[in-house]
N, C-alpha and C positions, 0 to 999 in steps of 0.2 A: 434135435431139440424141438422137432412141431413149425407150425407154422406161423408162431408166435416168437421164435429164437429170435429174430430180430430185436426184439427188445429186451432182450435181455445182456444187459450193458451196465456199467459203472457211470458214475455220475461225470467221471472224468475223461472213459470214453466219448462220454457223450459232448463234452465242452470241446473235447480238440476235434470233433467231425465238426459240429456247428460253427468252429471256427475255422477250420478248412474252407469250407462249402458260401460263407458270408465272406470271406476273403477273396476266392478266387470270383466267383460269381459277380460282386463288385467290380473287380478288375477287367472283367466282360464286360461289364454295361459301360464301363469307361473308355474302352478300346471301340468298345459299338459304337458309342455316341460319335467320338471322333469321327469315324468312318461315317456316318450316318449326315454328321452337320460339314463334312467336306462334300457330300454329295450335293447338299443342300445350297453350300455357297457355291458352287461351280454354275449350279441351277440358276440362282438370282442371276450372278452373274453375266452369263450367257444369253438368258432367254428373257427374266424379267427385267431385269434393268432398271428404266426411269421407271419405271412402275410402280417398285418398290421404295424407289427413294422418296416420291412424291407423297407418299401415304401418310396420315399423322402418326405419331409418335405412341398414341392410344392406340393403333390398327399394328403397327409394329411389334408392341409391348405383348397384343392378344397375338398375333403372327409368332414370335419366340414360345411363349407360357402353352400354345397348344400343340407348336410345332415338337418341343421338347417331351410333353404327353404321347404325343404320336411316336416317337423315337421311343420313352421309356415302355410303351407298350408292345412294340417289335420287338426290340431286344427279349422281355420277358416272354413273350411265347416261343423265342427261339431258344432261350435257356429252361422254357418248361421241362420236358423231358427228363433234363438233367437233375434236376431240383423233384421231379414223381418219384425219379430212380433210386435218390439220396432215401427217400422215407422205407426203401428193402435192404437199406448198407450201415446199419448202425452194427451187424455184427464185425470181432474184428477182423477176420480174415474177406471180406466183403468190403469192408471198410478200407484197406490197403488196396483192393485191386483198383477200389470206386476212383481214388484219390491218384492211383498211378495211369491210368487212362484215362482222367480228367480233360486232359490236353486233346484229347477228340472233339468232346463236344465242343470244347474252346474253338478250334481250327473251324468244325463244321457252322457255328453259329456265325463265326466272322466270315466266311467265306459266303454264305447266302446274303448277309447283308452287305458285303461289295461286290456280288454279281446283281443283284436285284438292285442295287444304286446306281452299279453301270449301266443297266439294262432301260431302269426309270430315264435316266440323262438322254442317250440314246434314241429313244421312244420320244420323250418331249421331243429333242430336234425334228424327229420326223415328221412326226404328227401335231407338233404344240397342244400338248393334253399326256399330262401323267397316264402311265401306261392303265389301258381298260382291256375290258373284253376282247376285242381284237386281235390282241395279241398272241391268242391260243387260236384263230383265224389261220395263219400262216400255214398250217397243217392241211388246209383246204387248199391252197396253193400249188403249185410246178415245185420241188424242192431245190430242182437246177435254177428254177428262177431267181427262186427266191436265195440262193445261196450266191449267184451270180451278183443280184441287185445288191446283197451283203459285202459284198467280194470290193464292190467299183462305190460306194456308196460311202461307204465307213472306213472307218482303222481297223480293221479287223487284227490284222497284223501286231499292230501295234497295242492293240489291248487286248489282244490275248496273252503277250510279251507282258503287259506292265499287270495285267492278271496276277501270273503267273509270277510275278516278281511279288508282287504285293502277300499272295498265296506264300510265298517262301520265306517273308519279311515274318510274318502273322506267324508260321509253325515257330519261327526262333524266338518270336518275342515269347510266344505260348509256352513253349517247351524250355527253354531258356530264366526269362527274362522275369515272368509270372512269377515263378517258384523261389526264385530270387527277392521278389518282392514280399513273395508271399509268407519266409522267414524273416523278413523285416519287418513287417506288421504283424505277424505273428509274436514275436519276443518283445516288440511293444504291447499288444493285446494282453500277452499271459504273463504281465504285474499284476493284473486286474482276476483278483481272487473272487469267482462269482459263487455265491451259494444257490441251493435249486429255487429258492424264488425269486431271484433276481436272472437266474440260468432261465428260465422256466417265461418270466416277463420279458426279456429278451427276445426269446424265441416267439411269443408272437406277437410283438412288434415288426420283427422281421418278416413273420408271414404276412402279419398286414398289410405291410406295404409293398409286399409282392404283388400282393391279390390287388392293390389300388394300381401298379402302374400294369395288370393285366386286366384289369375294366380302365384305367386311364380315366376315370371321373368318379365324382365324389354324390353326381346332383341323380336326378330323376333314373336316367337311362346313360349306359358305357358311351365312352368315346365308340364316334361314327361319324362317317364321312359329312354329315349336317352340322360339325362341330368344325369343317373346313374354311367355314364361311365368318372367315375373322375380319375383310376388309369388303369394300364395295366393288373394290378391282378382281373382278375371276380369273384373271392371270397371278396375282399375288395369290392367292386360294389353294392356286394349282401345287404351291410351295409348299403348302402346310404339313402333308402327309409327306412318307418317302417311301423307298422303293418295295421292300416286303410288306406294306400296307394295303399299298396301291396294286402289290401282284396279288395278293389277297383278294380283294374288293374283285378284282377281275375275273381271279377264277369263281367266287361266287356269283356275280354276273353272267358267266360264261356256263355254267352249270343251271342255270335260270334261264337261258332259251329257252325259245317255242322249238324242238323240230321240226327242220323244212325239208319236208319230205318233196322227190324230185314230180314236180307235175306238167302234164306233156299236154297237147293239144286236145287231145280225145279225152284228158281226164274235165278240162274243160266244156267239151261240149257235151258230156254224158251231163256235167252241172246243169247246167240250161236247160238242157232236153226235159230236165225233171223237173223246169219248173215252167213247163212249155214254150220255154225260148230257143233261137238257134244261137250257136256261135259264128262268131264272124270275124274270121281266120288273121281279116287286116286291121283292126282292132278288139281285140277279146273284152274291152269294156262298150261297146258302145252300144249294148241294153241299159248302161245307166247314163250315158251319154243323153243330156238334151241341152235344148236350146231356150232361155228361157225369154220369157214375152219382152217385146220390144215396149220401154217404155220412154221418149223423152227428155223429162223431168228427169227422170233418176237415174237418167243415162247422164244428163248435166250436171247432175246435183248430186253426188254421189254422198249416202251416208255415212258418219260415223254411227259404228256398229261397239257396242261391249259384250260381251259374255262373261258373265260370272260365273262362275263352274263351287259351287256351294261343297263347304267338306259338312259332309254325314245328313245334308240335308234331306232326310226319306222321310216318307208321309205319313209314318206311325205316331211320332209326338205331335205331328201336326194335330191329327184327328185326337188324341186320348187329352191333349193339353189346350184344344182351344174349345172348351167348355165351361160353362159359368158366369165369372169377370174376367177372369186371365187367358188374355189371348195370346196363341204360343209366336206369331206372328211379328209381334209390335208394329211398329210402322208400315212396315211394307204390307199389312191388313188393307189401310188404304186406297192400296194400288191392285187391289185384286178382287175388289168388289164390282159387281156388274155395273155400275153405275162408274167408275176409273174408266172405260172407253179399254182397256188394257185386257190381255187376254192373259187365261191362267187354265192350265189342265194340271186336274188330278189323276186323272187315269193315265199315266205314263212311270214307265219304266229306265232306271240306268242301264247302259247299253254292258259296262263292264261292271265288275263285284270290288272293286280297288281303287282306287284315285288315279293313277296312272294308267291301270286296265280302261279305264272311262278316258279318259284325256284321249289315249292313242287311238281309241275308236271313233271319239266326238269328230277329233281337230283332224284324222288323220285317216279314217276308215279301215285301221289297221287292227287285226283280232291281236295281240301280243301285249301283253302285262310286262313282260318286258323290254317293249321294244326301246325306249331309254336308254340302256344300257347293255344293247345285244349288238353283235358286232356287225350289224347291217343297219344300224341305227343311222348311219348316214345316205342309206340309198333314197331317193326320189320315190314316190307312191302319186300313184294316179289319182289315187284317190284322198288326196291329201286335199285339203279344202283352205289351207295357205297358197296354195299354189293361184286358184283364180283372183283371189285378194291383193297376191302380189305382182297379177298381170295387170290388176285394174289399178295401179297405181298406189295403192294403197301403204302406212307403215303400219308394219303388224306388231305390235306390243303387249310382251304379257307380263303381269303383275302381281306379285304374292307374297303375302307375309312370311310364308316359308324360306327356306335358304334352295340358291340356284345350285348347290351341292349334290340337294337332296336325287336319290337314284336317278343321278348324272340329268337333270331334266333343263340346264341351262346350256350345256356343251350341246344337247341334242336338238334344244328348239333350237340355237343359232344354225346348228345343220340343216336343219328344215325350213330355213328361211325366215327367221322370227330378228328384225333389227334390234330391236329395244326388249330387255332384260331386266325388270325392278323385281327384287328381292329383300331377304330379311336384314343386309349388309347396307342396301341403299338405304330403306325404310328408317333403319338407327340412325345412318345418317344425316337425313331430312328430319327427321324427330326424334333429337339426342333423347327425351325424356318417355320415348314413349313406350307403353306396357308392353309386356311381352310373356306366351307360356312356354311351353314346353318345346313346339315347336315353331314357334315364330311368334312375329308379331303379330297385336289383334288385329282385329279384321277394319276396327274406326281409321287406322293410320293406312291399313292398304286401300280403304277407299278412298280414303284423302288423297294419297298420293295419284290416285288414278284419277278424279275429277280436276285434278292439279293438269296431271296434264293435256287431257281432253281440253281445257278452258286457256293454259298459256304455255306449257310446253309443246309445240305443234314441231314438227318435221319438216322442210319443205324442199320440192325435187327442184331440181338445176334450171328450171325456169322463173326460182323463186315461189312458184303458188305454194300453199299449204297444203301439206298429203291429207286424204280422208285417212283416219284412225281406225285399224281391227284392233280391237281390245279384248284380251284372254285376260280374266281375273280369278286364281285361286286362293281361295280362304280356308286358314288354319285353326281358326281358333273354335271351331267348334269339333273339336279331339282330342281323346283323350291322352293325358289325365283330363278332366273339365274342370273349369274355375270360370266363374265369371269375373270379368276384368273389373278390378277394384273402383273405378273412373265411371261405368256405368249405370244408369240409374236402373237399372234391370235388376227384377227383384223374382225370385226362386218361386214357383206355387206353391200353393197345399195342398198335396195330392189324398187321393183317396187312397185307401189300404188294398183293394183292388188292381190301383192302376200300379203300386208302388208293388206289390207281387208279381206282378207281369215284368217289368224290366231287373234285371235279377245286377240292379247294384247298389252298394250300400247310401250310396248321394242322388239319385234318382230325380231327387228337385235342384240339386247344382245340375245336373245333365240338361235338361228339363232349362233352367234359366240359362243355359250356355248356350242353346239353341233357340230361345228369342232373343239374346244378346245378337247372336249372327244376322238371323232374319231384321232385327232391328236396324242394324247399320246399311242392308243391303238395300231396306226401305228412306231411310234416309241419305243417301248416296239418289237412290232415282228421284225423290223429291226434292235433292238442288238441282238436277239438271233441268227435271221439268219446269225448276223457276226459275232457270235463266235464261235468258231470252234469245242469246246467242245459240245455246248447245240442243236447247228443248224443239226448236223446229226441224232438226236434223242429226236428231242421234236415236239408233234405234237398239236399247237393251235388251235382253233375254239372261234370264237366269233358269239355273237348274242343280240338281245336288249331283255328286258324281259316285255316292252310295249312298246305302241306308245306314240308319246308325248301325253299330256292330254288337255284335252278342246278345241280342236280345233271345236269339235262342230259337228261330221258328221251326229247326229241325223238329222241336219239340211239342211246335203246334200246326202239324201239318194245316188245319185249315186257313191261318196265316199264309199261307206258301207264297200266294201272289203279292202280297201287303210286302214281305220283306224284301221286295226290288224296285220297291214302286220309289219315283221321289218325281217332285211338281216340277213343272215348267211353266216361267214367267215371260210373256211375250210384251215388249211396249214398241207400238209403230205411229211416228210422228200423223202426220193425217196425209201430209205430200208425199206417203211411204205405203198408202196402203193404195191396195190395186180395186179395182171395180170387180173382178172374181172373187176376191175375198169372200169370205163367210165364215161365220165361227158357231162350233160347236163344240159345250165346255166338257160334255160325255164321251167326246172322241178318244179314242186308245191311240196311242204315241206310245215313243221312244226317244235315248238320243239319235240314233241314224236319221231322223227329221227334223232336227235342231237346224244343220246347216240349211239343209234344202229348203229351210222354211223361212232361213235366212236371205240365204242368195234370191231366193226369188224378189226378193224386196230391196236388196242394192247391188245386184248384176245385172239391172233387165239389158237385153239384146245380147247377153254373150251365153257362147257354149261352157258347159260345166260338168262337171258327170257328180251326182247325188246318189246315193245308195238309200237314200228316204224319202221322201213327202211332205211336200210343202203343205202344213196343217191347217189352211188356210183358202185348200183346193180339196174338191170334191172327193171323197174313200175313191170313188172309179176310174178320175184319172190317175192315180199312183198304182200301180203294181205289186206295191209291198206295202199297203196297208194296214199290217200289223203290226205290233208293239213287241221288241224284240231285245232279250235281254241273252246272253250267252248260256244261260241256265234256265230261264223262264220266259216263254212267250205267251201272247194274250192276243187272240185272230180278231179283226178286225170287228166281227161285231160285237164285240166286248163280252161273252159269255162263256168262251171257253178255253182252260190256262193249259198251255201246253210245257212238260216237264220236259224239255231239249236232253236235259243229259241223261235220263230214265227212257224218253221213246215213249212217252205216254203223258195224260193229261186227264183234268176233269173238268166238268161242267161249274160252272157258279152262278151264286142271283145275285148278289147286291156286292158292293163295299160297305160297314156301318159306320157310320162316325158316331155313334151311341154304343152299336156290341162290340166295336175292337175288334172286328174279326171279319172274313170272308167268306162267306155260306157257301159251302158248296154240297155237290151232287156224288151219287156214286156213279155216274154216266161217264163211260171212257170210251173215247174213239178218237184213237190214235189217225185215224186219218184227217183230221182235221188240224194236226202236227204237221202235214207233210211238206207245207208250203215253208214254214218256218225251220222246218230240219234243213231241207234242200239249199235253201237263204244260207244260214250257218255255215254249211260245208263247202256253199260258192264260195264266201266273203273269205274262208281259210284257203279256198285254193288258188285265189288270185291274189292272195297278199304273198304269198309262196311263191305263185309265178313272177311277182313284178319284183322279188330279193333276187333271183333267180337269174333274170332277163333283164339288164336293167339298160342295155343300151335298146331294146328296144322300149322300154318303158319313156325314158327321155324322147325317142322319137316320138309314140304319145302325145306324152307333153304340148311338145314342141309344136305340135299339128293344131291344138286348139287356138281360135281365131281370137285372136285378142278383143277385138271388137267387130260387133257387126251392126253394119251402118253407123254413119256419123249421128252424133248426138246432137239433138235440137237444143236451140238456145231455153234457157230457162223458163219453165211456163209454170204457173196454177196448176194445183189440180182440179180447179174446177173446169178450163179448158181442155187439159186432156183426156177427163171423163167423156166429154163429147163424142170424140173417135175413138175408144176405146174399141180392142180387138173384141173383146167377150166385152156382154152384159152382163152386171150385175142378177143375180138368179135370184127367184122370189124366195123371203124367207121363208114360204110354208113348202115351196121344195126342197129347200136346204134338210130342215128338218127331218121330213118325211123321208130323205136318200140316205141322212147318217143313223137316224135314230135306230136304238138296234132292235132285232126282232122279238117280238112275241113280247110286248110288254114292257122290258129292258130297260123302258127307260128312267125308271128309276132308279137308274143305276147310282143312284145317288141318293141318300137318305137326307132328309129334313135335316139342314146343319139347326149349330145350335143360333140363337140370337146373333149375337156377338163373332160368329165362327163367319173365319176369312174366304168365301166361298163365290166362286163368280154365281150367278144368277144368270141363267140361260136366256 
């Protein structure tokens, strides 16, 4: 009959298949859900507890209504199959066989959701954390070990017994019990005499709501693990999802490693050698290993530090939108005028192309986009820059309107050492009424909460003092979709036809006002601190974007190449925080890899630290790695030539424009001017490799670093300890003359406009 025979059928055929197939298939999702929400109460029970009882009633209510989404969408990808298979069985000898081996996929789809529920329960006890990536780990393992540790460890016995009973419960109810049911609501069903339009309207109601509990949402984007985040408690969270979700989530987790290819000593010192270093066999970091200047003051007086880490903040709408009156800026314009005392570079680059890709490199020195959610996400890094913060007494606290759900980034900072955890769960709760997009709250309520508790939520260690505050602030609301939050007084431009062709999307001036919404809030957040009189002598901010906005398309404008990695960095340093070296130049090329370093050196002095960057702050020739380095794009120190890392080739350029929107460049390529920046690259992979790799000597590491060196002097002035200062301050006309770059260059900066937020050299 062709390959069309399947449809060729009677009307009546076709009513007793569709109501086979909506019988039995219901009888699945009923027996799933069981299985599904006994797993679930065993879970509370056992592991959450008062957790969940303590929670409101509104956190509960959202706890059940997604917990149930999460279940009706398991179930339905585990019945897909059967339900593709149905649309080749309308003929009816196809149609008999479908309907008499039905009872497989029934068996098959209950049995993955009670070994995948056993496995999930199992997993939390070990680990407390619904099962992730790790768990396909185990293959890297002794299998005797690991089958031993199973053996002494668990029931093994005993739930492979109640398996296996459960498994034989499930065939009788299937093969049995189903079929039985299923003439019973069948001879209720077939009173109900349907004609094809009512046959016909049925049928895709029914499809509809297949396809609803297999997207699981109705809004913007499917259910996702960012939809876990119903209460403030991340133990209740851990509930929401169940076991085929969460083996899901893992194996695309686990499929999303970096490969960590095995790296030996010698593959080490070939690194170094090429970038005329040796290695040093008793610690393989301590080229980045220094000590930095003994200071005092700030040895006594240790700062609060925040860093805001900007979503899509890149310096393209800066420049095309702060033209005219409309400044793309708002407030924080302000604070980055040469005349703020505050320093600001444009010529810097994101270290990663992703928000997480950037986090794990900023906070952690780690090349891995996925390290979040990779199954080494818990090992120690040396070069983790948590780690001197929390020698130096510090509480490290990070804060974001986002959910702590999102790619596992709250389970992994507490790994990493991060005490305090404010998210989109807390945020609703401190501000039942406040706005919220797609992905979280806006950014007004996350800076609230964060000056909230810089000013009266403090910490304090066992001697009672108050801990100094590291502050990690991520912001959501400049992503798409974009909206500007209805509460702010931020008003869209009016672009030119020009600028509105270059970015290729239909709301261009919503994009456009969503991103002086952001800058605005961040501008207003640094101006209460500087005007309070407690927080402003001793807190020292840094912002920066953690990429460029997305899609703008530069594949397509090669001379753009460099413009699309580039995003600003905001430096502010109380006056008792800056050093007598200091010096600032606003044409300098950066990165994030001298975020921290540029940090620590201004509230670590006297301790050992290892920096993989440049304190921006100190001279191009005491740092080593005075380039601006991005995983794709680098830009060599004297700011004139862009090297393409992942091509092996580069070209020359002359200016940035804040008038052409573009990057001039040359057809001059020489690739050895790459070389330092390639070499960099494949160190920084092949020590992240070794320290997953190695990790009790990594701890040893660690452990070696001197907590402090020398005691710290009672609190002084800075104007006394400029006196004795190690280094003198260097004349500004040498400053200039060592950074400025050659043959002219230094206009690397075009004539902003009036209005346009530009430090002033």
């Amino acid at each position: 009959m062709g390959i069309f025979s399947f449809c060729d059928h009677t009307k009546i055929s076709y009513r007793k298949f569709m109501r086979f197939l909506v019988i039995r298939i219901t009888l699945g999702f009923l027996m799933g859900l069981l299985v599904l929400w006994a797993g679930r109460f065993f879970l509370i029970h056992d592991f959450i507890g008062t957790g969940f009882r303590v929670i409101s009633s509104s956190e509960k209510f959202a706890f059940y209504r997604v917990a149930l989404l999460f279940d009706l969408k398991a179930i339905a990808f585990l019945y897909l199959p059967a339900v593709l298979l149905a649309l080749f069985c309308f003929r009816q000898t196809m149609a008999e066989r479908y309907q008499k081996f039905f009872w497989l996929f029934d068996l098959l789809a209950q049995s993955c959701l009670a070994i995948s529920t056993l496995v999930n329960y199992f997993y939390f006890k070990t680990y407390d954390r619904p099962i992730d990536a790790f768990i396909f780990s185990v293959g890297d393992e002794s299998p005797l070990a690991v089958i031993r540790t199973l053996m002494v460890d668990y029931p093994v016995y005993w739930g492979l017994g109640g398996l296996t009973l459960y498994l034989l419960l499930s065939a009788l109810i299937i093969h049995w019990i189903h079929p039985w049911l299923f003439q019973k609501m069948r001879n209720t069903i077939g009173h109900a005499r349907m004609g094809v339009p009512l046959l016909l309207t049925g049928t895709v109601i029914c499809a509809g709501l297949y396809f609803f509990f297999l997207r699981g949402s109705l809004g913007t984007l499917p259910l996702r693990m960012e939809h876990t985040a119903v209460s403030r408690s991340a133990l209740v969270n851990m509930g929401v999802s169940n076991g085929p979700i969460n083996l899901f989530w893992a194996w695309k987790w686990y499929l999303r490693q970096d490969d960590i290819p095995r790296v030996q000593f010698t593959d080490l010192a070939l690194d170094y050698k090429k970038l005329g270093m040796e290695l040093n066999t008793l610690d393989p970091f301590k080229q980045f290993k220094e000590t930095l200047p003994r200071d005092d003051y700030i040895a006594g007086n240790p700062p609060d530090i925040v860093l805001a880490v900007m979503e899509s903040w890149g310096r393209h709408i800066m420049i095309a939108g702060s033209s005219g009156k409309w400044n793309a800026l708002g407030e924080l314009s302000q604070h980055v005028k040469g005349e703020s005392g505050d320093y600001f570079w444009l010529n810097f680059l994101s270290e990663g192309n992703g928000t997480m890709d950037s986090m794990s490199r900023l906070l952690f020195g780690v090349p891995s986009a996925s390290l979040s959610t990779a199954s080494y996400s818990g090992s120690r890094f040396i070069t983790s820059f948590i780690e001197p913060y929390k020698q130096a007494g510090y509480e490290i606290v990070f804060v974001t309107g986002g959910s702590q759900s999102w790619r596992n980034i709250g389970n992994f900072l507490k790994k990493q050492g991060v005490d305090r955890i404010i998210d989109e769960a807390s945020l609703m709760k401190d501000y039942p009424d406040a706005s919220a997009g797609t992905w979280g709250v806006d950014d007004s309520y996350t800076f609230d909460k964060a000056f909230s508790i810089l000013k009266t939520e403090r910490a304090k260690d066992e001697a009672g003092k108050t801990k100094p505050v590291f502050m990690v602030i991520l912001t959501v609301t400049n992503h798409p979709p974009y909206r500007i939050p209805v509460r702010s007084n931020v008003l869209p431009p009016k672009l030119t036809p020009d600028i509105k062709g270059r970015f290729p999307y239909p709301n261009t001036e919503v994009i456009f006002g969503t991103y002086k919404y952001a800058l605005n809030e961040l501008g207003l957040f640094i101006s209460r601190i500087k005007n309070d009189e407690e927080l402003a002598p001793k807190t020292i901010i840094a912002a920066t974007g953690d990429h460029n906005l997305r899609g703008i398309g530069y594949s397509r404008h090669p001379v753009e190449s460099v413009l699309g990695y580039m995003v600003p960095f905001y430096l502010h340093l109380p006056d008792d925080y800056m050093l007598s070296r200091d010096h600032y130049v606003p044409e300098r090329w950066g990165s994030h890899k001298d975020i921290m370093a540029t940090l620590m050196a201004h509230s670590l002095a006297g301790r050992e630290v290892y920096a993989l960057g440049c304190d921006l702050l100190q001279k191009n020739k005491m740092c080593r790695f005075s380039f601006a380095y991005n995983r794709d794009m680098g830009v060599v120190s004297s700011g004139k030539y862009a090297c393409v890392l992942s091509r092996h080739t580069g070209y020359s350029f002359s200016s940035i424009g804040l008038m052409e929107h573009y990057i001039a460049v040359s057809n001059d390529v020489d690739t050895h001017s790459c070389s330092d920046l390639i070499n960099y690259q494949k160190l920084l992979e092949d020590l992240f490799y070794f320290q997953v790799q190695n990790q009790e000597e990594t701890e040893k590491w660690l452990n070696s670093l001197n907590r402090v060196r020398g005691k710290p002097a009672p609190s002084s002035s800075r104007q006394s300890r400029e006196a004795d200062a190690e280094e003198a301050a260097p004349p500004a006309q040498e400053d200039a003359a060592e950074n400025a770059p050659e043959d002219g260059a230094a206009d690397i900066e075009a004539e902003p406009a009036d209005n346009a937020a530009v430090p002033e050299s």
